[in-house]
C-alpha positions in Angstrom: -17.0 -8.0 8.3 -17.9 -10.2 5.4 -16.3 -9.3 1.8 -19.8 -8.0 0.5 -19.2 -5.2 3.0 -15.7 -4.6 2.1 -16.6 -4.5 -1.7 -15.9 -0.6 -2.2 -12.5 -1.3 -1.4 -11.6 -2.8 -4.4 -12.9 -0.6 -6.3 -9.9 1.3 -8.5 -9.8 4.4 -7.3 -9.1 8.0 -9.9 -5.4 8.2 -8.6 -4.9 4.1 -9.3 -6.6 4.9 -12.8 -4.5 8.0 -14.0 -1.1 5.8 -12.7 -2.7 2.8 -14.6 -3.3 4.8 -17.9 0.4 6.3 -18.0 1.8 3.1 -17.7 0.1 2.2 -20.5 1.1 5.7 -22.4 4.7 4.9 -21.1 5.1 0.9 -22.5 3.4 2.4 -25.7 5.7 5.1 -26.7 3.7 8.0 -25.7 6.2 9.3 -23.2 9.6 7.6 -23.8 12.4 6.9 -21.4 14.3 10.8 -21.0 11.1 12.6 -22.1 9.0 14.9 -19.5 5.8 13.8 -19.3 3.1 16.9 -19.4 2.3 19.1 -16.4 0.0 18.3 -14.1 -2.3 20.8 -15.3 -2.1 19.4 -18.5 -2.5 15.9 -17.3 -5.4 17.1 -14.5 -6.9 18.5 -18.3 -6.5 15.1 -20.0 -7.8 12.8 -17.9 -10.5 15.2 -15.9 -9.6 14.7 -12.8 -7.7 17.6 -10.1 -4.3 17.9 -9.7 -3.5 16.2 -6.4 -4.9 13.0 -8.0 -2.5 13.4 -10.4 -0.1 14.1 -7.8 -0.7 10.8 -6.5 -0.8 8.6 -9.4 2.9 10.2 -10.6 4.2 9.5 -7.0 3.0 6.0 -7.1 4.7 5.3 -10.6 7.6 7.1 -9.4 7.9 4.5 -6.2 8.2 2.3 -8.7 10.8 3.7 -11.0 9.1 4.6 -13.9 8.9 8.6 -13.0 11.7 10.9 -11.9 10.5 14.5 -10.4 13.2 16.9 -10.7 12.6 20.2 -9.3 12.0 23.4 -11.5 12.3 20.7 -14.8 9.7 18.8 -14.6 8.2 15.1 -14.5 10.6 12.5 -16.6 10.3 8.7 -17.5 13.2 7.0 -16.3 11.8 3.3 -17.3 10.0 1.0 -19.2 7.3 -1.1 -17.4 9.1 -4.2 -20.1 12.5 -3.5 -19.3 13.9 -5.2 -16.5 10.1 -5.2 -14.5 9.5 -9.0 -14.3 11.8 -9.6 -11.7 11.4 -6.3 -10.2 7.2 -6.9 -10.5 8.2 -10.6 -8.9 10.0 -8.9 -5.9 7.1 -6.6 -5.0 4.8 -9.4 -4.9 6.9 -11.6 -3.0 7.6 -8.9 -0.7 3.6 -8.5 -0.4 3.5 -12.2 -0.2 5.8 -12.6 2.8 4.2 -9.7 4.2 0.9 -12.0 4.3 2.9 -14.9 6.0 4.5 -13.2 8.6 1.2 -11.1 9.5 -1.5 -14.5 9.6 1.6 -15.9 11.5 1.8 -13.3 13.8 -2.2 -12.9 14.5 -2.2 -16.7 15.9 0.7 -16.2 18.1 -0.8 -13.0 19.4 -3.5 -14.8 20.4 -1.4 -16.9 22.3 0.9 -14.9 23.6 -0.3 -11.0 22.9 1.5 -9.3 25.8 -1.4 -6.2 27.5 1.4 -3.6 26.3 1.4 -5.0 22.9 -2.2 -4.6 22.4 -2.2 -0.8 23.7 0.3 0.1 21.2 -1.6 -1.5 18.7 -4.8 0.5 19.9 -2.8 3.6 20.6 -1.6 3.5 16.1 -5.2 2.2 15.1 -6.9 5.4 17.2 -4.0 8.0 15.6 -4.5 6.4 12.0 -8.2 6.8 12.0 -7.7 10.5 13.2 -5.2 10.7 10.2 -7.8 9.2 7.9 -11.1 11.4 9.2 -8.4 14.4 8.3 -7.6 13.0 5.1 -3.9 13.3 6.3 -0.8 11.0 5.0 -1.3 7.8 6.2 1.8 5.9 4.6 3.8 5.8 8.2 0.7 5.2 10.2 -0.2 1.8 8.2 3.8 1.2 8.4 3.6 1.4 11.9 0.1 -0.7 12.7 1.4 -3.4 10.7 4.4 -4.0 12.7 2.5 -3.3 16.0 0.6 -6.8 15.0 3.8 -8.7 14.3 5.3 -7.8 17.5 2.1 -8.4 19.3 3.1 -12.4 18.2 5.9 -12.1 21.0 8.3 -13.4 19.1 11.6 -11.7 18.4 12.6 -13.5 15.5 9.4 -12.7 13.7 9.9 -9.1 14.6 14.1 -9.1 13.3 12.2 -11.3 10.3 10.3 -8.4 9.7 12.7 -5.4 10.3 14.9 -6.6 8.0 12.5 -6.4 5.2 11.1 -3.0 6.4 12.9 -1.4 3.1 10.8 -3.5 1.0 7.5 -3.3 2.9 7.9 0.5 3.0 8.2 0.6 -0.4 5.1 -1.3 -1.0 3.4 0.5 1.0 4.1 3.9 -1.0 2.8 2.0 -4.0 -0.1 0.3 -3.0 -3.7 1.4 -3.7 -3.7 3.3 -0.5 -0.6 4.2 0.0 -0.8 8.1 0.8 -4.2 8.6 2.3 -6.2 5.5 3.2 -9.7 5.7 2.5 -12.5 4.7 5.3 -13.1 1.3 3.5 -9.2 0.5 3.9 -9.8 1.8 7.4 -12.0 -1.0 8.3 -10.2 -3.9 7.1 -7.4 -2.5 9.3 -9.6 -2.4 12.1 -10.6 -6.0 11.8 -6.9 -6.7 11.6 -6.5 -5.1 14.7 -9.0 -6.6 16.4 -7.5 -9.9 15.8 -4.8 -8.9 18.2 -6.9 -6.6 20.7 -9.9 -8.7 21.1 -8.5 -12.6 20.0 -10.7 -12.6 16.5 -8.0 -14.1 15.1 -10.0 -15.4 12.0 -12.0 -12.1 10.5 -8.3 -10.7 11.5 -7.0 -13.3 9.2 -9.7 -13.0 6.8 -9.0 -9.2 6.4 -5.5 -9.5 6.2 -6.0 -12.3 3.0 -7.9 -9.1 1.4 -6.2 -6.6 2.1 -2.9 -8.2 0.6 -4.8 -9.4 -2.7 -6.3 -6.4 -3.2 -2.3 -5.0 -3.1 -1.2 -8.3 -5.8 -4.3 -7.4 -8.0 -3.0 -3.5 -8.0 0.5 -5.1 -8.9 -1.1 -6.9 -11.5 -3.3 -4.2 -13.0 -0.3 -1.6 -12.9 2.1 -3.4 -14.6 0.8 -6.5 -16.5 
């Protein structure tokens, strides 16, 4: 899969938009920290789009901080995207940047190495996702799951403790990335080729859709917060 095939994928989608545009309402002054931002009937209103996609974008800013949901009060900003979110912007991307590493790092020793019940488990959380994402289910846990299949597909425990230990962090990217809660089809495929790095040795599309798939997640970063 070349990156002309791929292309949609980047493209932002209406939840990534709305999350996006609060930010921007949040670092203005629109909604300061302590205030309830408007329902999400009112926002769904604003911004023309339905309500789960504003669902979405307010679970995605509050994985980052910015949005506390309390129950029967409403939507509140706990943070400013200025105030304290270089370092905390830094981590993420480092985080997302290690992830990278590890995962091109992995793919080569897989190919190596890859152990036959390695690459069925790998199968095995590629088939469920893609059932998830045909059912437009929740996919956060699924895409946890695959991408740790492929590290301990390298056969090599410290790699895998490497990468347990961090599984905090990468979770929490995950819940924030473009898609985090339901992956589309395009997302889909670039998993698959990722996959297939470790099922079927093609270690360098694997590679290839691994580099896009984690600069896609930096450029979201970037976009977000600035």
């Amino acid at each position: 899969m070349n990156r002309a095939e791929v292309g949609t994928s980047r493209k932002e989608s209406q939840a990534n938009r709305i999350a996006r545009l609060l930010v921007e309402d949040i670092r203005r002054g629109t909604y300061p920290v302590g205030d309830r931002i408007p329902s999400e009937r009112r926002l769904a209103e604003r911004f023309g789009v339905s309500r789960p996609v504003i669902r979405e974008a307010v679970s995605t800013l509050t994985g980052y901080g910015l949005l506390e949901v309390q129950m029967g009060r409403g939507t509140f900003v706990t943070g400013q995207p200025t105030d304290g979110t270089p370092a905390e912007r830094l981590s993420l991307q480092d985080v997302v940047n290690v992830r990278e590493v590890l995962e091109v790092g992995a793919l080569r020793l897989s190919a190596r190495q890859g152990s036959d019940q390695a690459k069925a488990k790998v199968a095995a959380i590629l088939d469920e996702l893609s059932r998830a994402v045909a059912a437009r289910a929740e996919t956060a846990e699924l895409d946890s799951a695959l991408h740790a299949a492929v590290v301990e597909a390298s056969g090599s425990p410290l790699l895998v403790s490497l990468c347990q230990g961090l599984q905090q962090q990468i979770d929490a990217t995950i819940r924030i990335s473009p898609h985090g809660h339901s992956m589309s089809a395009e997302i889909l495929a670039l998993h698959r080729v990722l996959a297939d790095g470790v099922l079927h040795d093609r270690v360098e599309e694997a590679v290839d859709a691994c580099r896009q798939l984690y600069e896609e997640h930096r450029e979201f970063l970037r976009g977000l917060l600035g």
